[in-house]
C-alpha positions, 0 to 999 in steps of 0.5 A: 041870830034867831037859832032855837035855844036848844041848837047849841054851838057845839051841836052845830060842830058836831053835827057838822062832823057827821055830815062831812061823809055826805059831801064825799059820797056826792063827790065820788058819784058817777064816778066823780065826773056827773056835774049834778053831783059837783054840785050837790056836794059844792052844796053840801060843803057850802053848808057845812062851811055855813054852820062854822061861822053860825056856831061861832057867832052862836057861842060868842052872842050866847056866851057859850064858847068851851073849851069842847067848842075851841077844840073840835071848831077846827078839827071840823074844819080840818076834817071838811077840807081834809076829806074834800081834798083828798076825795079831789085828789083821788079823783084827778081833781087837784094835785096830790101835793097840794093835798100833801102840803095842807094836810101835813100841817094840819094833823101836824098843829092838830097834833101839837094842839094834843100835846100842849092841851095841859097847857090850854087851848090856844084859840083861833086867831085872825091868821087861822081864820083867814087861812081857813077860809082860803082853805074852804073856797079853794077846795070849793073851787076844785069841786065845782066844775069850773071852765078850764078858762078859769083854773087860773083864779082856782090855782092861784086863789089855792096858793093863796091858801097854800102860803097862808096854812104854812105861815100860821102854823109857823105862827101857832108854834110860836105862840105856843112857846111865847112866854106868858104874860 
Protein backbone atom coordinates (compact mmCIF):
# COMPACT_ATOMS: atom_id res chain seq x y z
CA UNK A 1 0.00 0.00 0.00
CA UNK A 2 1.55 3.17 -1.03
CA UNK A 3 0.29 5.51 1.97
CA UNK A 4 3.22 8.26 2.71
CA UNK A 5 4.71 7.38 6.01
CA UNK A 6 3.74 10.27 8.04
CA UNK A 7 -0.44 9.29 7.26
CA UNK A 8 -0.69 6.97 10.10
CA UNK A 9 -3.55 4.79 10.99
CA UNK A 10 -4.79 6.92 13.39
CA UNK A 11 -4.80 10.04 11.60
CA UNK A 12 -6.98 8.50 8.97
CA UNK A 13 -9.84 7.56 11.94
CA UNK A 14 -9.48 10.91 13.10
CA UNK A 15 -9.50 12.88 10.08
CA UNK A 16 -12.38 10.67 9.49
CA UNK A 17 -14.25 12.03 12.25
CA UNK A 18 -13.83 15.20 11.39
CA UNK A 19 -15.11 15.14 8.13
CA UNK A 20 -18.61 13.17 8.96
CA UNK A 21 -20.28 16.83 9.43
CA UNK A 22 -19.35 17.30 5.41
CA UNK A 23 -21.51 14.01 4.54
CA UNK A 24 -24.50 15.51 6.58
CA UNK A 25 -24.24 19.04 5.39
CA UNK A 26 -24.42 17.66 1.51
CA UNK A 27 -27.35 15.50 2.82
CA UNK A 28 -29.58 18.29 4.45
CA UNK A 29 -28.77 20.49 0.87
CA UNK A 30 -31.80 22.05 -0.68
CA UNK A 31 -33.85 20.82 1.60
CA UNK A 32 -32.37 17.28 1.52
CA UNK A 33 -34.28 16.46 -1.73
CA UNK A 34 -31.77 17.86 -5.00
CA UNK A 35 -30.27 14.81 -6.49
CA UNK A 36 -26.65 16.69 -6.98
CA UNK A 37 -26.42 16.70 -3.14
CA UNK A 38 -27.42 12.85 -2.75
CA UNK A 39 -24.70 12.27 -4.61
CA UNK A 40 -21.98 14.25 -3.47
CA UNK A 41 -22.73 13.03 -0.11
CA UNK A 42 -23.10 9.11 -1.47
CA UNK A 43 -19.65 10.29 -2.17
CA UNK A 44 -18.41 11.70 0.82
CA UNK A 45 -19.69 8.65 2.98
CA UNK A 46 -18.16 6.33 0.43
CA UNK A 47 -14.96 7.90 0.97
CA UNK A 48 -15.15 7.93 4.45
CA UNK A 49 -16.38 4.13 4.34
CA UNK A 50 -12.75 3.93 2.28
CA UNK A 51 -10.38 5.53 4.62
CA UNK A 52 -11.66 2.28 7.26
CA UNK A 53 -10.58 -0.10 5.47
CA UNK A 54 -7.09 1.71 3.99
CA UNK A 55 -6.44 2.71 8.20
CA UNK A 56 -6.89 -1.08 8.95
CA UNK A 57 -4.77 -2.50 6.32
CA UNK A 58 -2.27 0.55 7.08
CA UNK A 59 -1.91 -0.73 10.97
CA UNK A 60 -1.82 -4.40 10.31
CA UNK A 61 1.09 -3.93 7.31
CA UNK A 62 2.95 -1.08 9.38
CA UNK A 63 2.60 -2.79 12.61
CA UNK A 64 0.85 0.02 14.08
CA UNK A 65 -2.58 -1.23 15.56
CA UNK A 66 -2.89 0.72 19.35
CA UNK A 67 -4.85 0.30 21.54
CA UNK A 68 -6.33 4.56 20.38
CA UNK A 69 -6.84 2.67 16.84
CA UNK A 70 -8.95 -0.20 18.42
CA UNK A 71 -10.89 2.44 20.32
CA UNK A 72 -11.89 5.30 18.27
CA UNK A 73 -11.76 2.50 14.55
CA UNK A 74 -15.33 1.87 15.51
CA UNK A 75 -16.76 4.87 17.18
CA UNK A 76 -15.90 6.53 13.60
CA UNK A 77 -17.65 3.93 12.21
CA UNK A 78 -20.63 4.53 14.38
CA UNK A 79 -20.41 8.05 14.16
CA UNK A 80 -20.50 7.68 10.16
CA UNK A 81 -23.68 5.60 9.96
CA UNK A 82 -25.08 7.09 13.12
CA UNK A 83 -25.19 10.73 11.51
CA UNK A 84 -26.18 9.48 8.22
CA UNK A 85 -28.94 7.79 9.60
CA UNK A 86 -30.20 10.22 11.61
CA UNK A 87 -29.73 12.79 9.11
CA UNK A 88 -31.89 10.03 6.70
CA UNK A 89 -34.53 10.05 9.17
CA UNK A 90 -35.13 13.27 9.70
CA UNK A 91 -35.50 14.01 6.25
CA UNK A 92 -38.33 11.26 5.79
CA UNK A 93 -35.62 9.24 3.99
CA UNK A 94 -35.55 6.10 6.32
CA UNK A 95 -37.72 4.94 9.08
CA UNK A 96 -37.03 6.39 12.45
CA UNK A 97 -37.07 2.67 13.98
CA UNK A 98 -34.47 1.55 12.07
CA UNK A 99 -32.58 4.55 13.32
CA UNK A 100 -33.59 3.56 16.73
CA UNK A 101 -33.05 0.06 16.61
CA UNK A 102 -29.18 0.48 15.23
CA UNK A 103 -28.21 3.22 17.34
CA UNK A 104 -29.44 1.82 20.32
CA UNK A 105 -27.16 -0.73 20.29
CA UNK A 106 -24.36 0.97 19.10
CA UNK A 107 -24.05 3.62 21.93
CA UNK A 108 -25.05 0.87 24.04
CA UNK A 109 -21.72 -1.68 23.30
CA UNK A 110 -19.98 1.79 22.81
CA UNK A 111 -20.92 2.17 26.46
CA UNK A 112 -19.99 -1.20 27.80
CA UNK A 113 -16.76 -0.81 25.79
CA UNK A 114 -16.20 2.28 28.42
CA UNK A 115 -16.88 0.45 31.05
CA UNK A 116 -15.11 -3.00 30.70
CA UNK A 117 -11.80 -0.73 29.08
CA UNK A 118 -9.87 -1.89 32.35
CA UNK A 119 -10.25 -4.94 31.48
CA UNK A 120 -9.04 -4.53 27.60
CA UNK A 121 -10.22 -3.62 24.43
CA UNK A 122 -11.84 -6.10 23.00
CA UNK A 123 -10.94 -5.98 19.01
CA UNK A 124 -13.04 -6.18 16.19
CA UNK A 125 -14.38 -9.21 15.02
CA UNK A 126 -15.40 -11.08 11.66
CA UNK A 127 -19.27 -10.80 13.08
CA UNK A 128 -18.65 -6.68 13.81
CA UNK A 129 -16.91 -6.37 10.50
CA UNK A 130 -19.57 -8.00 8.57
CA UNK A 131 -22.46 -5.97 10.30
CA UNK A 132 -20.30 -2.86 9.74
CA UNK A 133 -20.53 -3.10 6.31
CA UNK A 134 -24.14 -4.13 5.87
CA UNK A 135 -24.50 -1.13 8.07
CA UNK A 136 -22.61 1.44 5.78
CA UNK A 137 -24.16 -0.10 2.36
CA UNK A 138 -27.57 0.04 3.50
CA UNK A 139 -27.52 3.47 4.97
CA UNK A 140 -25.43 4.25 1.52
CA UNK A 141 -28.48 2.85 -0.34
CA UNK A 142 -31.09 5.23 1.61
CA UNK A 143 -28.93 8.14 0.49
CA UNK A 144 -28.66 7.43 -2.87
CA UNK A 145 -31.75 8.35 -4.98
CA UNK A 146 -32.65 5.13 -5.91
CA UNK A 147 -36.20 4.34 -8.16
CA UNK A 148 -38.85 3.24 -6.00
CA UNK A 149 -38.68 -0.05 -8.41
CA UNK A 150 -35.42 -0.94 -6.22
CA UNK A 151 -36.78 -0.20 -2.22
CA UNK A 152 -37.03 -3.66 -2.26
CA UNK A 153 -33.35 -4.71 -2.28
CA UNK A 154 -32.62 -1.15 -0.20
CA UNK A 155 -35.07 -2.56 2.58
CA UNK A 156 -34.21 -5.97 2.57
CA UNK A 157 -30.34 -5.52 2.49
CA UNK A 158 -31.31 -2.69 5.72
CA UNK A 159 -32.64 -5.84 7.53
CA UNK A 160 -29.76 -7.56 6.59
CA UNK A 161 -27.84 -5.37 8.67
CA UNK A 162 -30.64 -4.70 11.29
CA UNK A 163 -30.43 -8.69 12.28
CA UNK A 164 -26.75 -8.77 12.34
CA UNK A 165 -26.21 -5.40 14.64
CA UNK A 166 -28.36 -7.26 17.12
CA UNK A 167 -26.69 -10.48 17.03
CA UNK A 168 -23.15 -9.37 17.48
CA UNK A 169 -23.91 -7.23 20.05
CA UNK A 170 -25.44 -9.95 21.72
CA UNK A 171 -22.03 -11.80 20.89
CA UNK A 172 -19.79 -8.94 21.96
CA UNK A 173 -21.48 -8.95 25.54
CA UNK A 174 -20.92 -12.44 25.74
CA UNK A 175 -17.41 -12.48 24.90
CA UNK A 176 -16.71 -9.81 27.22
CA UNK A 177 -17.80 -12.01 30.06
CA UNK A 178 -16.24 -15.50 28.78
CA UNK A 179 -13.52 -16.67 31.00
CA UNK A 180 -9.92 -15.93 30.03
CA UNK A 181 -8.08 -18.40 29.00
Amino acid sequence: MNVPAFITPNSLTIARLVLIPFGAIALFMNGGTDYNWQIISWWIFFILGLTDIVDGKLARSRQQITELGKFLDPVADKAMVGTAMVCLSILDRMPWWITIVILAREIGITLFRLAIVKRGVIPANKGGKIKATFQGFGTGFYVLPLSPSLYWFRDGFMYIAIALTIVTGAYYVRSAYKPQS
